[in-house]
C-alpha positions, 0 to 999 in steps of 0.5 A, spaced: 520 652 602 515 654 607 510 648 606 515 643 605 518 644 613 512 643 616 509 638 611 515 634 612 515 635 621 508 632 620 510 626 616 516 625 621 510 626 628 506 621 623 510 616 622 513 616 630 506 615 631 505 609 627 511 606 628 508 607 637 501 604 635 504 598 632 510 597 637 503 597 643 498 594 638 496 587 641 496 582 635 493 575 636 500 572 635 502 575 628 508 578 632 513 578 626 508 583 621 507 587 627 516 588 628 516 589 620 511 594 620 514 597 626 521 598 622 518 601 615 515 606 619 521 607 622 525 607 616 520 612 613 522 616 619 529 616 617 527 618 610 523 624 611 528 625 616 535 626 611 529 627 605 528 634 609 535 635 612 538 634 604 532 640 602 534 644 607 541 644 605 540 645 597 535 652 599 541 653 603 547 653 597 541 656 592 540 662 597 533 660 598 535 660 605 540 664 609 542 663 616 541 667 622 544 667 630 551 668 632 556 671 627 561 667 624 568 667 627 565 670 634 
């Protein structure tokens, strides 16, 4: 668990940064595969995104994980 956060923040920054460059990329006119690869590198983002909440999620009710903060009911 303590590799997969990290490697999943690191898939979510890099597909964010793809999903930048092809949004400033100039292409000579193929507008239509710049839009696509610009919603693929989103949809990852997406993806990774719930993939790392659901895996946070399953350690948590496997007592990999326990939370820490505000005690409940306070």
């Amino acid at each position: 668990m303590n590799i997969l956060v990290p490697l999943a923040f690191a898939a979510i920054l890099a597909s964010l940064g793809a999903a930048l460059y092809f949004m400033l990329k100039r292409s000579g006119g193929d507008e239509q595969a710049r839009s696509r690869n610009m919603a693929r590198a989103l949809a990852f983002r997406v993806g990774f995104s719930v993939a790392l909440f659901l895996c946070i999620l399953a350690a948590w009710k496997l007592g990999w994980i326990q939370p820490t903060g505000i005690p409940a009911g306070k």
